[in-house]
N, C-alpha and C positions, 0 to 999 in steps of 0.2 A: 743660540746662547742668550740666555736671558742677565742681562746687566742691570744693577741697580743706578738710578740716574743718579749722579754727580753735584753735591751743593750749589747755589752760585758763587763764583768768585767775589770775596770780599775786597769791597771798593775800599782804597785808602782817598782822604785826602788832607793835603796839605797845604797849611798857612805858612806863609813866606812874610814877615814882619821886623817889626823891631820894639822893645819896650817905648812907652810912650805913645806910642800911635794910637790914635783916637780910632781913625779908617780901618785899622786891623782890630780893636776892640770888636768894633760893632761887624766887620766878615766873621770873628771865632763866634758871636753868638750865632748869627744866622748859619755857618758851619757846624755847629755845634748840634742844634735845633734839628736841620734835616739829618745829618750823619746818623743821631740817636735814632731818628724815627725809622733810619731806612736799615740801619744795621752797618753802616759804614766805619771804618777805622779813620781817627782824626790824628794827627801829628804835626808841629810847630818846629819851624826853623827860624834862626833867629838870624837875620843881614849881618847884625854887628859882630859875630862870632866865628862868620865864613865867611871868607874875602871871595871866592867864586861869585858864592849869592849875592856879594852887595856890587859886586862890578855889574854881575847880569841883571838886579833886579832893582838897584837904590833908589829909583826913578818912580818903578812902578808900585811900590808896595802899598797896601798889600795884597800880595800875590795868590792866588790860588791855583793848586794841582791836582789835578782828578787822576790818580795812578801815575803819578810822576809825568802827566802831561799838562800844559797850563791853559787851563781854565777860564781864568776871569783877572784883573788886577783891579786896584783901587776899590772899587765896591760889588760888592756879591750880589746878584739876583737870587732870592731864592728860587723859585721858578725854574731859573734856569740848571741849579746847581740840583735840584730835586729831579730833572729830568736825565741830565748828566750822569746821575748816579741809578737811574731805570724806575726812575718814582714816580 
């Protein structure tokens, strides 16, 4: 039987932040930057608004999630978040 092969699975990932944050400014561009290039979906959560997130994460922010798994905190390598994602 001949199958036609499957897209790849489109990567999400996600900024764990809060307004104000200088350190989450500058992760959404470098998030931003490789996501576009690779075809990734980006999405923002915001600490102050979910009391889970700020218990789990008030420390580290900001946070990154490479498909709901965490990533990186405080500052983003691109490099690394470009390899992450199969790039």
């Amino acid at each position: 039987m001949n199958r036609t092969p499957q897209p790849p699975q489109r990567r999400t990932v996600t900024l764990i932040g809060k307004p104000g944050c200088h350190l989450c400014d500058d992760a959404r561009g470098v998030i931003e930057k490789v996501a576009s290039e690779l075809g990734a979906s980006v999405e923002e959560r915001d600490i102050t608004q979910d009391e889970e997130l700020y218990r789990k994460y008030w420390e580290q922010i900001p946070v990154v999630l490479v498909d709901g798994a965490q990533h990186d905190f405080w500052r983003v390598d691109e490099k690394r978040l470009r390899k992450a994602l199969g790039g």
